[in-house]
C-alpha angles and dihedrals in degrees: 000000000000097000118126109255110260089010123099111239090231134019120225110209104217091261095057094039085052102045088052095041073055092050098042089056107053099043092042093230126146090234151306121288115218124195146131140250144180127289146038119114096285089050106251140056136196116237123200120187139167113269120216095166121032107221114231089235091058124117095231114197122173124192121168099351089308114123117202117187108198108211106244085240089050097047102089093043093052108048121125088020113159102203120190142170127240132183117188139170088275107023148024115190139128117277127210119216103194139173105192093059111109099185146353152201122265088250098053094232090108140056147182124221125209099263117241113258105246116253135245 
């Protein structure tokens, strides 16, 4: 819907792509959705769940056996998003890289987003 003819709308890094083709696997589902919603203190917040039918108004993107729907409301906030997948001494969790955030809470679970400049 808003992807850039021959890119992917997100990239996936070869931890990330590994730890959802896991997951996708042990659940059986056909992906992980991304997407985002309102709230947080920042005043949005990503949301991942299990996919067990793909919508045909999806970005779908598939890297190394790992398959990402993008949400249709989601898709213009999350283009050119890098996710990746750390593990650390104190946390595991999915990380966004992305470049059309404009600010975000300390914490990192919520983010801003440039507003649209209003139409004519």
């Amino acid at each position: 819907m808003f992807g850039i003819p021959g890119k992917a709308a997100v990239t996936l890094t070869p931890s990330a792509a590994k730890q959802i083709a896991k997951l996708m696997a042990r659940d059986g589902s056909q992906g992980l959705r991304i997407g985002v919603r309102k709230g947080g203190c920042a005043g949005m917040e990503y949301t991942m769940d299990y996919v067990s039918e793909v919508n045909p108004l999806d970005e779908v993107v598939e890297q190394d056996g790992a398959r990402v729907l993008i949400a249709p409301m989601a898709q213009m906030f999350l283009i050119g998003t890098e996710i990746d997948y750390e593990v650390s001494l104190l946390e595991s969790g999915f990380k966004f890289r992305n470049p059309n955030v404009i600010d975000s809470c300390g914490c990192g679970e919520s983010v801003k987003f440039e507003e649209a400049p209003a139409r004519l």
